[in-house]
C-alpha positions as CSV (number, residue, x, y, z in Angstrom):
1,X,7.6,2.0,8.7
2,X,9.0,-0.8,6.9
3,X,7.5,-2.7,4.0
4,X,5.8,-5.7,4.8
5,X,7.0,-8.5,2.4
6,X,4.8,-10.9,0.8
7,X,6.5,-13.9,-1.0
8,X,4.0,-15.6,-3.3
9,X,5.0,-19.2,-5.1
10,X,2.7,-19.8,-8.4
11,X,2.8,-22.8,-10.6
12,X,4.8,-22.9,-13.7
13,X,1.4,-24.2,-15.6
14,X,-1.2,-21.8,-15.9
15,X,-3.9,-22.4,-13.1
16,X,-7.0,-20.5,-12.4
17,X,-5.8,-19.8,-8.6
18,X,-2.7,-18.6,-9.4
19,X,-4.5,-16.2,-12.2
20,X,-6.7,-14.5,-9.3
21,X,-3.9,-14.1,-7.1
22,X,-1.7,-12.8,-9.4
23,X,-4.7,-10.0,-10.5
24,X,-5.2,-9.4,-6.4
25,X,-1.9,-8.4,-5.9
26,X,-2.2,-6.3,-8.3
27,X,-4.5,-4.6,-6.0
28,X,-3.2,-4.9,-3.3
29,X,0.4,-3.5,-5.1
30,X,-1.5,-0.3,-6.0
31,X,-4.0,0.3,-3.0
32,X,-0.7,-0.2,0.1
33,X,1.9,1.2,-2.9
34,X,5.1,1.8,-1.1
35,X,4.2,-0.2,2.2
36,X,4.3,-3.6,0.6
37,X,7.1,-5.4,-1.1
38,X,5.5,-8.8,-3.3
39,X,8.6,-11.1,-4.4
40,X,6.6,-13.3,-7.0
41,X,8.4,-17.3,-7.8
42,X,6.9,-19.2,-10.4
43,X,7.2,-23.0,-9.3
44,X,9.1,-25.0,-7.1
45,X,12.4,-23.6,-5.6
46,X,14.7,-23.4,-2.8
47,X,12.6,-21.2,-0.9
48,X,9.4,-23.1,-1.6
49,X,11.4,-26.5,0.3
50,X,12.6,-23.4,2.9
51,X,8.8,-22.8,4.0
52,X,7.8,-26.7,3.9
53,X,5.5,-25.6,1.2
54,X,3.3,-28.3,-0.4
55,X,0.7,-26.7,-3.3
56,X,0.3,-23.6,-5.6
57,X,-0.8,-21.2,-5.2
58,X,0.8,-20.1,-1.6
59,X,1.6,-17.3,0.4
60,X,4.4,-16.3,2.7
61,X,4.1,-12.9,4.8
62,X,6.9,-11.8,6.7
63,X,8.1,-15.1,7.0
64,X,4.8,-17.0,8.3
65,X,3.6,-19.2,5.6
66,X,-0.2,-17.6,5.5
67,X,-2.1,-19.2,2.8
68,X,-1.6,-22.6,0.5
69,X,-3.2,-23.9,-2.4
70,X,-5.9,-21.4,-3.4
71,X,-6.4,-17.7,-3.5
72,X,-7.8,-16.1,-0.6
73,X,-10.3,-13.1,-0.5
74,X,-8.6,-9.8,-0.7
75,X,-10.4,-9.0,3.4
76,X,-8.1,-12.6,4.0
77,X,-4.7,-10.9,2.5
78,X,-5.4,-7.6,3.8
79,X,-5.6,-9.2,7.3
80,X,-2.2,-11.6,6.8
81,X,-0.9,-8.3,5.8
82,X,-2.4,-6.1,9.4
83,X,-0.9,-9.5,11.6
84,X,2.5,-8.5,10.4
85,X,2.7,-4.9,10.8
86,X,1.2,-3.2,7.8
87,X,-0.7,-0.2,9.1
């Protein structure tokens, strides 16, 4: 099986949003180690424009922009993650 990516975009300036999502991937990194591959930016970039992008925190699995400007449960990035393959 290949590793479902997640590409996650947080703000250069310390927010509360992009503190929670940074500690739920954390979780999610450890409970799906080895079947998930997090690529973390810290604010606005090329790829940011790429996805249309327009608030921190977002983000992007497997290429579908999945969540923007706030962190999601962990049940909402578990099921991004499912959609695109993770098993």
């Amino acid at each position: 099986m290949e590793k479902v990516k997640v590409e996650v975009f947080l703000s250069t300036t310390p927010c509360s949003n992009s503190t929670h999502l940074t500690e739920l991937l954390k979780e999610i990194k450890e409970e799906f180690s080895g079947k998930v591959e997090v690529i973390t930016y810290q604010g606005q970039n090329d790829i940011f424009d790429k996805y249309y992008l327009t608030a921190f925190p977002a983000v992007v699995v497997g290429e579908m922009v999945k969540i923007v400007g706030f962190c999601p449960s962990k049940e909402s990035l578990v099921n991004a993650l499912k959609e695109m393959g993770l098993e």
